[in-house]
DOGU-666973 format. One record per residue: x, y, z of N, C-alpha, C in turn. Coordinates in nm, 4 decimals, padded with zeros to 6 digits, always signed. Example, Ala and Ser with C-alpha at 12.3 -4.5 7.8 and 13.67 -1.06 7.14 Angstrom:
! DOGU-666973
{n_x:+01.3190 | n_y:-00.5690 | n_z:+00.7800 | ca_x:+01.2300 | ca_y:-00.4500 | ca_z:+00.7800 | c_x:+01.3200 | c_y:-00.3300 | c_z:+00.7800}
{n_x:+01.2850 | n_y:-00.2250 | n_z:+00.7080 | ca_x:+01.3670 | ca_y:-00.1060 | ca_z:+00.7140 | c_x:+01.2900 | c_y:+00.0030 | c_z:+00.7870}
END
This chain:
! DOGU-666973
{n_x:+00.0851 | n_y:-00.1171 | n_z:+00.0000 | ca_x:+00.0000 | ca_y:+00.0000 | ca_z:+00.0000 | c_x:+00.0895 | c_y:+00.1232 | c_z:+00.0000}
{n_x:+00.0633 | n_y:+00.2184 | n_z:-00.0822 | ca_x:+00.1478 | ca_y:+00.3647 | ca_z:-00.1300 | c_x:+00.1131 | c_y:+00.4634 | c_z:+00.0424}
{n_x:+00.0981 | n_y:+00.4999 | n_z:+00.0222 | ca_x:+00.1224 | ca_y:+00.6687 | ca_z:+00.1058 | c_x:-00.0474 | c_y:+00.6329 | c_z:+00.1702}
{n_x:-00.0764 | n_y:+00.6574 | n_z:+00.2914 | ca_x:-00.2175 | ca_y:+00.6841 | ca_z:+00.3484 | c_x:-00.2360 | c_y:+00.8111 | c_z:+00.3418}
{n_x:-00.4077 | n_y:+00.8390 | n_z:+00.3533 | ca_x:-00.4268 | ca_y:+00.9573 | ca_z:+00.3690 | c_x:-00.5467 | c_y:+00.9575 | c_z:+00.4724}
{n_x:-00.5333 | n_y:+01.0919 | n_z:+00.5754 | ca_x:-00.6313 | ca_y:+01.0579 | ca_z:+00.6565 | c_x:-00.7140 | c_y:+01.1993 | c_z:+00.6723}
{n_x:-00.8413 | n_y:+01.2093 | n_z:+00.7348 | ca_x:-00.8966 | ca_y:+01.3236 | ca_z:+00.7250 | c_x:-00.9219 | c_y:+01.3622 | c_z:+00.8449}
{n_x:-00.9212 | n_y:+01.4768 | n_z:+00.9020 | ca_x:-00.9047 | ca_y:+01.5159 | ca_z:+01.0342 | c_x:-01.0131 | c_y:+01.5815 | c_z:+01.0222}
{n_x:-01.1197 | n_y:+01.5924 | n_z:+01.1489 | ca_x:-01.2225 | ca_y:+01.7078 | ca_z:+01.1376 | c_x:-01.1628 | c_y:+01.8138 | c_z:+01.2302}
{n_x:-01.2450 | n_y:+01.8917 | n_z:+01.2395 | ca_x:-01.2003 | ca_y:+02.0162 | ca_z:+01.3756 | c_x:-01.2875 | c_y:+02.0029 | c_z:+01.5134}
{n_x:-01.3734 | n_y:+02.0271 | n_z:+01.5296 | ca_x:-01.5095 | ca_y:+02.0407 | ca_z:+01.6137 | c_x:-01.5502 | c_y:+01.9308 | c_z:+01.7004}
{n_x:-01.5085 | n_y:+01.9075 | n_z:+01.8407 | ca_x:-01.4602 | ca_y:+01.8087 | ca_z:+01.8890 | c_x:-01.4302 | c_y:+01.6623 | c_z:+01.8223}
{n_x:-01.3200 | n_y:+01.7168 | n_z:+01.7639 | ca_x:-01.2280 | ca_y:+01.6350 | ca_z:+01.7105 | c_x:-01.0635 | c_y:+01.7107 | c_z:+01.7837}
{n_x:-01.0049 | n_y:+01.7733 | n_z:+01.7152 | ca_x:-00.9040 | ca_y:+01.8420 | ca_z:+01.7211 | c_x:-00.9473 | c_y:+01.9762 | c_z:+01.8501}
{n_x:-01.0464 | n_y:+02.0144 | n_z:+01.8237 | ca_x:-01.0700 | ca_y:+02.1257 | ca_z:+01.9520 | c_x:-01.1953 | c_y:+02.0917 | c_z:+01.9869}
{n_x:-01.2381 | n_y:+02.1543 | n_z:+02.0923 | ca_x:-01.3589 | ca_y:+02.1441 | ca_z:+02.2288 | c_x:-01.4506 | c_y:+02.2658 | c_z:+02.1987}
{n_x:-01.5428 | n_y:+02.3125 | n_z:+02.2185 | ca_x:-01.5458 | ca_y:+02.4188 | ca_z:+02.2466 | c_x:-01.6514 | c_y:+02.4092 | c_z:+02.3692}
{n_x:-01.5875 | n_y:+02.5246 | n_z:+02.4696 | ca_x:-01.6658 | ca_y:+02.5235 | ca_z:+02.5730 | c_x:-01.7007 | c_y:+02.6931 | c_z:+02.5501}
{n_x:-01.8873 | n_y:+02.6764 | n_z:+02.5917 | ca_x:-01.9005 | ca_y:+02.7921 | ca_z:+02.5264 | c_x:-01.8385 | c_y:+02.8876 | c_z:+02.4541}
{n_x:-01.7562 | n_y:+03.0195 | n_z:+02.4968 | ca_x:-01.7036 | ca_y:+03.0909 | ca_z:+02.4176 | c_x:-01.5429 | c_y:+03.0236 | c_z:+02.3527}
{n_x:-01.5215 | n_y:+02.9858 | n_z:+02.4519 | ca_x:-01.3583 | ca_y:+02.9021 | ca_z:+02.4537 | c_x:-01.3253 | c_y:+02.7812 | c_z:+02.3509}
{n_x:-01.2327 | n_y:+02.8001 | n_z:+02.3356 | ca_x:-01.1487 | ca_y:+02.6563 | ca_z:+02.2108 | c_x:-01.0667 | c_y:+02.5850 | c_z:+02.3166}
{n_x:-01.0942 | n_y:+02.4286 | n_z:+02.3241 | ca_x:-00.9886 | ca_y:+02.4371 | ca_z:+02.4155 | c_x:-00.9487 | c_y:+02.2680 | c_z:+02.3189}
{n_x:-00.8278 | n_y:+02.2653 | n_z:+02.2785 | ca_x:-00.7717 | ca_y:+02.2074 | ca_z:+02.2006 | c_x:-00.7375 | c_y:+02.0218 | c_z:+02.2659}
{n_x:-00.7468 | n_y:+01.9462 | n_z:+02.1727 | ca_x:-00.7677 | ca_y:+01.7858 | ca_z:+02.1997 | c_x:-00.5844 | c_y:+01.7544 | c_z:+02.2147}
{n_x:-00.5254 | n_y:+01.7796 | n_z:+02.3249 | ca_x:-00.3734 | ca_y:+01.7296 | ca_z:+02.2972 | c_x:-00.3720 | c_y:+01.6172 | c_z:+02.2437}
{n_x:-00.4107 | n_y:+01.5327 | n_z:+02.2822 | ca_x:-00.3752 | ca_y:+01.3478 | ca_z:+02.2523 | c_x:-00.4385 | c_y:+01.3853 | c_z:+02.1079}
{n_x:-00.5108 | n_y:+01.4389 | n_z:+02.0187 | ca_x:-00.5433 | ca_y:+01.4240 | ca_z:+01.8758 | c_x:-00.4533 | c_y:+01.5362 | c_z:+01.8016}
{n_x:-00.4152 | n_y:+01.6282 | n_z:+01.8728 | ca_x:-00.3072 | ca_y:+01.7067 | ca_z:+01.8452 | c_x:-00.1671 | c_y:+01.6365 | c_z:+01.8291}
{n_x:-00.1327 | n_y:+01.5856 | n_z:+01.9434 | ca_x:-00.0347 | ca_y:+01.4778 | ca_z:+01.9243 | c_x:-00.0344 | c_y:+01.4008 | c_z:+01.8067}
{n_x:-00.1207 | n_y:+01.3291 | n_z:+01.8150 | ca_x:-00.1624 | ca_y:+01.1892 | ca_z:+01.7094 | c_x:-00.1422 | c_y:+01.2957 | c_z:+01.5490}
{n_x:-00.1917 | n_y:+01.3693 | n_z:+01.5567 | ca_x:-00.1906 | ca_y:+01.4602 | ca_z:+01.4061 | c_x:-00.0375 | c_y:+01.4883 | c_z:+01.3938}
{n_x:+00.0567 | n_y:+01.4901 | n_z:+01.4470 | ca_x:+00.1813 | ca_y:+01.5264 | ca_z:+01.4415 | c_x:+00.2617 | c_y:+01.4060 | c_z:+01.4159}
{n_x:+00.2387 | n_y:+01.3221 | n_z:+01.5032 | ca_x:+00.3396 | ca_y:+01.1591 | ca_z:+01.4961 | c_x:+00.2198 | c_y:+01.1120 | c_z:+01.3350}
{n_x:+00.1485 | n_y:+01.1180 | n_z:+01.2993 | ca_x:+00.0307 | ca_y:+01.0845 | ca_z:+01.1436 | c_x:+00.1736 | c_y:+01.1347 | c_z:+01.0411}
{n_x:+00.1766 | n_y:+01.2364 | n_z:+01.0432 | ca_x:+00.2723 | ca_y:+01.3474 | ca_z:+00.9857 | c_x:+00.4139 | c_y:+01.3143 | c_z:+00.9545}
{n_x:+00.4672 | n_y:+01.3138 | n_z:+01.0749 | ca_x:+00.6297 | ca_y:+01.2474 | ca_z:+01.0478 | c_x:+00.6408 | c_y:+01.1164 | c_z:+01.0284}
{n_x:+00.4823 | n_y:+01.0238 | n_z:+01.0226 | ca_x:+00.5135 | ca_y:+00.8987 | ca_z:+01.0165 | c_x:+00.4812 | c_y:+00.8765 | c_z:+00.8802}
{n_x:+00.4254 | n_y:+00.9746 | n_z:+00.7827 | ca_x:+00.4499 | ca_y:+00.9893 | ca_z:+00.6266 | c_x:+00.3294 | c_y:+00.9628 | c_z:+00.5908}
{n_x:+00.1825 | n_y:+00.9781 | n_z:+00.6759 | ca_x:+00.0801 | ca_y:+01.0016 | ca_z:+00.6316 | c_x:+00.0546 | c_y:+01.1467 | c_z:+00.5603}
{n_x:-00.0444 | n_y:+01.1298 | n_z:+00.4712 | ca_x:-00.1213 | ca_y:+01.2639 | ca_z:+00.4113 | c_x:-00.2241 | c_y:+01.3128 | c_z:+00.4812}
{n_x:-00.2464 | n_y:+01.4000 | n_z:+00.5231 | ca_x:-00.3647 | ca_y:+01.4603 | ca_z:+00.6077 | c_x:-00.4020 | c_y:+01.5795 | c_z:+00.5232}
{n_x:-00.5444 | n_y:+01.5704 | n_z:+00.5591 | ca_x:-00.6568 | ca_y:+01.6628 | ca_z:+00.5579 | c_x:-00.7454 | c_y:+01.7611 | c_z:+00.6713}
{n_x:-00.7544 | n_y:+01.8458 | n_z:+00.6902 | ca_x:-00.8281 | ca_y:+01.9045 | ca_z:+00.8098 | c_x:-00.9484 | c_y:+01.9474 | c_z:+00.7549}
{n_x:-01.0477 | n_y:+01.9049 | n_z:+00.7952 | ca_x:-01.1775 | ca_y:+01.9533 | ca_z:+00.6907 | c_x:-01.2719 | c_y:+01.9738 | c_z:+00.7896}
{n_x:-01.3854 | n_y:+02.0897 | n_z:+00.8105 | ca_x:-01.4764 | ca_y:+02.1274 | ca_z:+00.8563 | c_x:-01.6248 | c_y:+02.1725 | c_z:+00.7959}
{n_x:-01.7041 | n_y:+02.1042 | n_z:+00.8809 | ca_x:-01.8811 | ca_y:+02.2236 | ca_z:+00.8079 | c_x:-01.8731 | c_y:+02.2985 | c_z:+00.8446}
{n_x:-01.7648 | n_y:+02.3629 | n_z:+00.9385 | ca_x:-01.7272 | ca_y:+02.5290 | ca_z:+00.9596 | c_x:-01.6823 | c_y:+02.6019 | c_z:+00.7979}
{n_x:-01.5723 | n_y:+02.5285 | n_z:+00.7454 | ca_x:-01.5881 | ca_y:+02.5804 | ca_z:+00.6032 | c_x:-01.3879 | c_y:+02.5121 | c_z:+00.6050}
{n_x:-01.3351 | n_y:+02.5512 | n_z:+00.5101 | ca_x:-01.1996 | ca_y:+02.5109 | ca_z:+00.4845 | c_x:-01.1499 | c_y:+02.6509 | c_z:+00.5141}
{n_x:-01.1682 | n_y:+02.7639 | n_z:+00.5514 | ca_x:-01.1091 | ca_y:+02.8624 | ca_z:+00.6149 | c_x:-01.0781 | c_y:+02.8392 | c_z:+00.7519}
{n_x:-01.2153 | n_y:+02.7880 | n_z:+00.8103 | ca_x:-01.2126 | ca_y:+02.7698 | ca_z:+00.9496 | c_x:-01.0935 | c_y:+02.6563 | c_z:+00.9907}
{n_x:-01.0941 | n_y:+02.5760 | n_z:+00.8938 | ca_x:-01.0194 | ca_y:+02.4568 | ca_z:+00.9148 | c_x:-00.8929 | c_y:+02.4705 | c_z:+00.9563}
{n_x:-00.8695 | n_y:+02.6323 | n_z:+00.8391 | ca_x:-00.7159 | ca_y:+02.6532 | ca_z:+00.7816 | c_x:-00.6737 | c_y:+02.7365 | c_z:+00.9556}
{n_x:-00.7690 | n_y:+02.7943 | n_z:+00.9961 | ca_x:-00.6877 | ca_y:+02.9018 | ca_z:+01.1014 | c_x:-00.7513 | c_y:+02.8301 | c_z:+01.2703}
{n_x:-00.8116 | n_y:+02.7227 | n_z:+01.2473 | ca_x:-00.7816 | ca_y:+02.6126 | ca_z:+01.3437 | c_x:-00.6608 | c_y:+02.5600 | c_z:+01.3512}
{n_x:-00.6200 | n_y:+02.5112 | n_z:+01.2309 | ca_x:-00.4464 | ca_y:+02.4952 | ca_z:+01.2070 | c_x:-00.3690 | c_y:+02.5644 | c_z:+01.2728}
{n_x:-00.3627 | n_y:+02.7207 | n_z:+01.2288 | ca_x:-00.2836 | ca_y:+02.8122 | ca_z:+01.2524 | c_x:-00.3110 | c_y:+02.8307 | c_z:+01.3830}
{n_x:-00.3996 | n_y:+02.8349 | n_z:+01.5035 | ca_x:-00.4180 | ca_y:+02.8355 | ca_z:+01.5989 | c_x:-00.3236 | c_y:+02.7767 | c_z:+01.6893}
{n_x:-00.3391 | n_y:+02.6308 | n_z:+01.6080 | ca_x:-00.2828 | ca_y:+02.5178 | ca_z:+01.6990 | c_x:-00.1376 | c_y:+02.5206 | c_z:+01.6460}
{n_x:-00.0941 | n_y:+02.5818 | n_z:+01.6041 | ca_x:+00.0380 | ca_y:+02.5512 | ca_z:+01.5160 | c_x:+00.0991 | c_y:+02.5061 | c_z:+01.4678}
{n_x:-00.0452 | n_y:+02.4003 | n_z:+01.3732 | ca_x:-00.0398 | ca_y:+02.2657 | ca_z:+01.3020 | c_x:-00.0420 | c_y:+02.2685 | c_z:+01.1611}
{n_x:-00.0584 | n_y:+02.3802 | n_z:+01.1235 | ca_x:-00.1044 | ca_y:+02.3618 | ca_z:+00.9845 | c_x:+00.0019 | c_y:+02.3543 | c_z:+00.8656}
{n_x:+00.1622 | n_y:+02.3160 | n_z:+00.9129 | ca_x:+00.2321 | ca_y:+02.2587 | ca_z:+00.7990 | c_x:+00.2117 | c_y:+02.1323 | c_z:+00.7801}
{n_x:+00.1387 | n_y:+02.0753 | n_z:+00.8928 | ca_x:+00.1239 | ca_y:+01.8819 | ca_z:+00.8953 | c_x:-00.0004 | c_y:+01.8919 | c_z:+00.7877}
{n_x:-00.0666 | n_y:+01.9644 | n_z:+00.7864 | ca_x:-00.1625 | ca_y:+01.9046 | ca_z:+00.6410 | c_x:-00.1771 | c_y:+01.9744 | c_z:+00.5011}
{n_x:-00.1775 | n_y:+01.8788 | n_z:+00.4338 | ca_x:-00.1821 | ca_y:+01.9131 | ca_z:+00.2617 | c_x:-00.2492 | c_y:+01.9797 | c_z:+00.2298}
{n_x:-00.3581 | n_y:+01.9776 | n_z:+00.3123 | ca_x:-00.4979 | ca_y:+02.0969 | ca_z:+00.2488 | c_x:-00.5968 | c_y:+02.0830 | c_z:+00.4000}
{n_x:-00.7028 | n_y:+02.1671 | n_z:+00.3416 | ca_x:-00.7898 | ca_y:+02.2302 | ca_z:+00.4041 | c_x:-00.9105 | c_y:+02.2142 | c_z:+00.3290}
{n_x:-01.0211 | n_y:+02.1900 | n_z:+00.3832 | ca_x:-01.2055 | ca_y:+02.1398 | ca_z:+00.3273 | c_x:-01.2568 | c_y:+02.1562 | c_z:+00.4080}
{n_x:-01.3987 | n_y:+02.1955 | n_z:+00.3185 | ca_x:-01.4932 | ca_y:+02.1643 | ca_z:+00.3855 | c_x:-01.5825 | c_y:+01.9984 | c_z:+00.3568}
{n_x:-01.6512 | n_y:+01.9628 | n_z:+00.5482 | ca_x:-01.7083 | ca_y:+01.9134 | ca_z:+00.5292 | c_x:-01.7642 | c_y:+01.8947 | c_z:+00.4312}
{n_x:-01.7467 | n_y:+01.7190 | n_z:+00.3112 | ca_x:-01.8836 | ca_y:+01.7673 | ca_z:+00.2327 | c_x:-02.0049 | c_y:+01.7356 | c_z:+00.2996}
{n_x:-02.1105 | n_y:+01.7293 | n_z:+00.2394 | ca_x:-02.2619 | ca_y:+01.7306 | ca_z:+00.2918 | c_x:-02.3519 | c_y:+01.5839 | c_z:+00.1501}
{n_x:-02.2239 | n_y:+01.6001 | n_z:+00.0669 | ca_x:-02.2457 | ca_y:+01.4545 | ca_z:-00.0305 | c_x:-02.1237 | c_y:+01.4049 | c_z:-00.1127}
{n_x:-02.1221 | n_y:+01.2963 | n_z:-00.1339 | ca_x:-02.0374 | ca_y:+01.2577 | ca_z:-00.2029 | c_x:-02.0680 | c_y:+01.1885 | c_z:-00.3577}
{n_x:-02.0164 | n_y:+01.1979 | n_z:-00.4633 | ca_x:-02.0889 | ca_y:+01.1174 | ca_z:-00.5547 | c_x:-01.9137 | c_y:+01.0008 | c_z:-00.5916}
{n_x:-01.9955 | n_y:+00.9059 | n_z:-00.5895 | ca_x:-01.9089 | ca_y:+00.7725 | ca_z:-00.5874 | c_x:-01.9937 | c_y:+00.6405 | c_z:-00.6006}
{n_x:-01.8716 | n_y:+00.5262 | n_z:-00.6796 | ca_x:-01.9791 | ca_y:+00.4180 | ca_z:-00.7302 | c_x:-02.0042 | c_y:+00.3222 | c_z:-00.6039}
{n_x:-01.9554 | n_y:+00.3510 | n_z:-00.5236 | ca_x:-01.9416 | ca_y:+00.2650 | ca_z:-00.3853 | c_x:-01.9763 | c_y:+00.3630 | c_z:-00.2416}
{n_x:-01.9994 | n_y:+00.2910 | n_z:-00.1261 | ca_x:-02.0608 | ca_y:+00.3426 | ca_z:-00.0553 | c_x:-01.9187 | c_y:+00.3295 | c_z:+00.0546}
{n_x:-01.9358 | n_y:+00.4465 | n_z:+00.1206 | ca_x:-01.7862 | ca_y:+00.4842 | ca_z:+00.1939 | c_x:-01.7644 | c_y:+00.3533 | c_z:+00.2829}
{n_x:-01.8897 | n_y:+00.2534 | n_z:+00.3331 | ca_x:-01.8478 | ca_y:+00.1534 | ca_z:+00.3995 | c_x:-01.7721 | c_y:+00.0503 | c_z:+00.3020}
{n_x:-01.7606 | n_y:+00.0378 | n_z:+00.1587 | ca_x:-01.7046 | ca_y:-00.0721 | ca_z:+00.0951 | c_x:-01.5629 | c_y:+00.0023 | c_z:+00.0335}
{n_x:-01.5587 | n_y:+00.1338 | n_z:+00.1016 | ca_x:-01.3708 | ca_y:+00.2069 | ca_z:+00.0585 | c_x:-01.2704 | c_y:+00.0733 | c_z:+00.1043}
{n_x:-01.1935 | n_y:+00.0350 | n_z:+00.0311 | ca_x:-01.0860 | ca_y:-00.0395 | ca_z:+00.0876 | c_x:-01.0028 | c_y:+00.0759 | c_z:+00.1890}
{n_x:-00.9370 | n_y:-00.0170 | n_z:+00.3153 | ca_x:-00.8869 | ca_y:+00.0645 | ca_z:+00.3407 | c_x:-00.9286 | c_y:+00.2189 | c_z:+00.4865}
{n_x:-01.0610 | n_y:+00.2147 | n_z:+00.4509 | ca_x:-01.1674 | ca_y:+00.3339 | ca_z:+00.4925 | c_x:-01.2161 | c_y:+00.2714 | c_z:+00.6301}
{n_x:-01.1217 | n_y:+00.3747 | n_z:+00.7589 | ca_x:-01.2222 | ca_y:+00.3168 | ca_z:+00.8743 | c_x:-01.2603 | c_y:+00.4435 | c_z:+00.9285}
{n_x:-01.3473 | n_y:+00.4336 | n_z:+01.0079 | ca_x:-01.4123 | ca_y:+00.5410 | ca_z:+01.1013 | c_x:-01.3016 | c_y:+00.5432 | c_z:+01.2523}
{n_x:-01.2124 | n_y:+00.6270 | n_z:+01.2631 | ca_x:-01.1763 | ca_y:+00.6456 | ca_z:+01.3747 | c_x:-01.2219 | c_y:+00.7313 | c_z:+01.5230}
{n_x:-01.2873 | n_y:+00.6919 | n_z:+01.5717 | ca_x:-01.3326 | ca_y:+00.7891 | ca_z:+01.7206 | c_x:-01.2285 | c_y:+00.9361 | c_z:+01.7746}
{n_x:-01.2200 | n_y:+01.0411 | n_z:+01.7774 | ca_x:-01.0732 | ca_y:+01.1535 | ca_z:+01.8688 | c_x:-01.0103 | c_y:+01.0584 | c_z:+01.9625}
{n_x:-01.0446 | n_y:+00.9802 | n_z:+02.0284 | ca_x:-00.9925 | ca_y:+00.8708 | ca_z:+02.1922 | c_x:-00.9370 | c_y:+00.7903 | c_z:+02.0925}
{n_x:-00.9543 | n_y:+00.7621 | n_z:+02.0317 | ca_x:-00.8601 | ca_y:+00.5870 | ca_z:+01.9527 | c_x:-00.7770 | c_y:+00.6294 | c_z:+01.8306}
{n_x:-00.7250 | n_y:+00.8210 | n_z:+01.7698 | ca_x:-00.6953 | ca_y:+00.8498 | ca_z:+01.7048 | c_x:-00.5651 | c_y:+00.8303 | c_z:+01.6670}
{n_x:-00.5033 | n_y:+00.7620 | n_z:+01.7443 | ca_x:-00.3639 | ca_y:+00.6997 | ca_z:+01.7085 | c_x:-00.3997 | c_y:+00.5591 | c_z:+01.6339}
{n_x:-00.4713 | n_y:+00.5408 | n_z:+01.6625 | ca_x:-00.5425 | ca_y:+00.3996 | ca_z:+01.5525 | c_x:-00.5047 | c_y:+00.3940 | c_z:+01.4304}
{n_x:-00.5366 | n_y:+00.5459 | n_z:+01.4067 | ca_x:-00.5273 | ca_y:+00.6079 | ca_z:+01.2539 | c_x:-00.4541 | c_y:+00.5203 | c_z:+01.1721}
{n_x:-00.3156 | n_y:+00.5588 | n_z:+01.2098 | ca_x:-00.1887 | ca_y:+00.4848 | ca_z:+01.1908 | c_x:-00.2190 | c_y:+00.3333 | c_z:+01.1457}
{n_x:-00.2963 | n_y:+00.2883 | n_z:+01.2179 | ca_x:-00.2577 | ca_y:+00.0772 | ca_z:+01.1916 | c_x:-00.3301 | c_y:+00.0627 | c_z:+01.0689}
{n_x:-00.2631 | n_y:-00.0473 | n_z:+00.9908 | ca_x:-00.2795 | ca_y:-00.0740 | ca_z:+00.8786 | c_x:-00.3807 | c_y:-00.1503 | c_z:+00.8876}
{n_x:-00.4892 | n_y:-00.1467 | n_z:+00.7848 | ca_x:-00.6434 | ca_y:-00.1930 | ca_z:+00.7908 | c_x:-00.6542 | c_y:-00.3631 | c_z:+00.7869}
END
């Protein structure tokens, strides 16, 4: 298998928000960094928008670890259904070092 790629959301995923406050996921912060030097491709993508995504990054002072920035989509068009992606798992923020293990 070539190069992985993984998709990161923002919104308790990578940060919290408690009412007004951001308060950032270390252990998925972590995990997004060791993803990175361990020669994964990452994505940070939000239904906040791919701006929001981008200066969530910049916040956290993450945003050379990913290739790009998205938004959430809201559809996908594809001949297969994301459960039959080879490859394609659903990772939980708590088990995000998972990321990493090969499927």
């Amino acid at each position: 298998m070539g190069p992985r790629t993984v998709f990161v959301d923002v919104d308790d995923t990578l940060v919290r928000s408690i009412g007004a406050k951001r308060v950032p996921m270390p252990g998925v912060v972590q995990t997004v960094k060791g993803l990175k030097s361990g020669g994964m491709t990452l994505f940070l993508w939000s239904s906040g928008s791919a701006n929001y995504a981008r200066q969530s990054a910049v916040e956290l002072g993450i945003e050379d670890g990913f290739a790009g920035f998205l938004p959430k989509p809201d559809a996908y068009i594809d001949d297969q259904a994301v459960s039959d992606w080879r490859y394609c798992r659903h990772v939980l923020p708590a088990n995000a070092a998972d990321a990493a293990d090969p499927v």
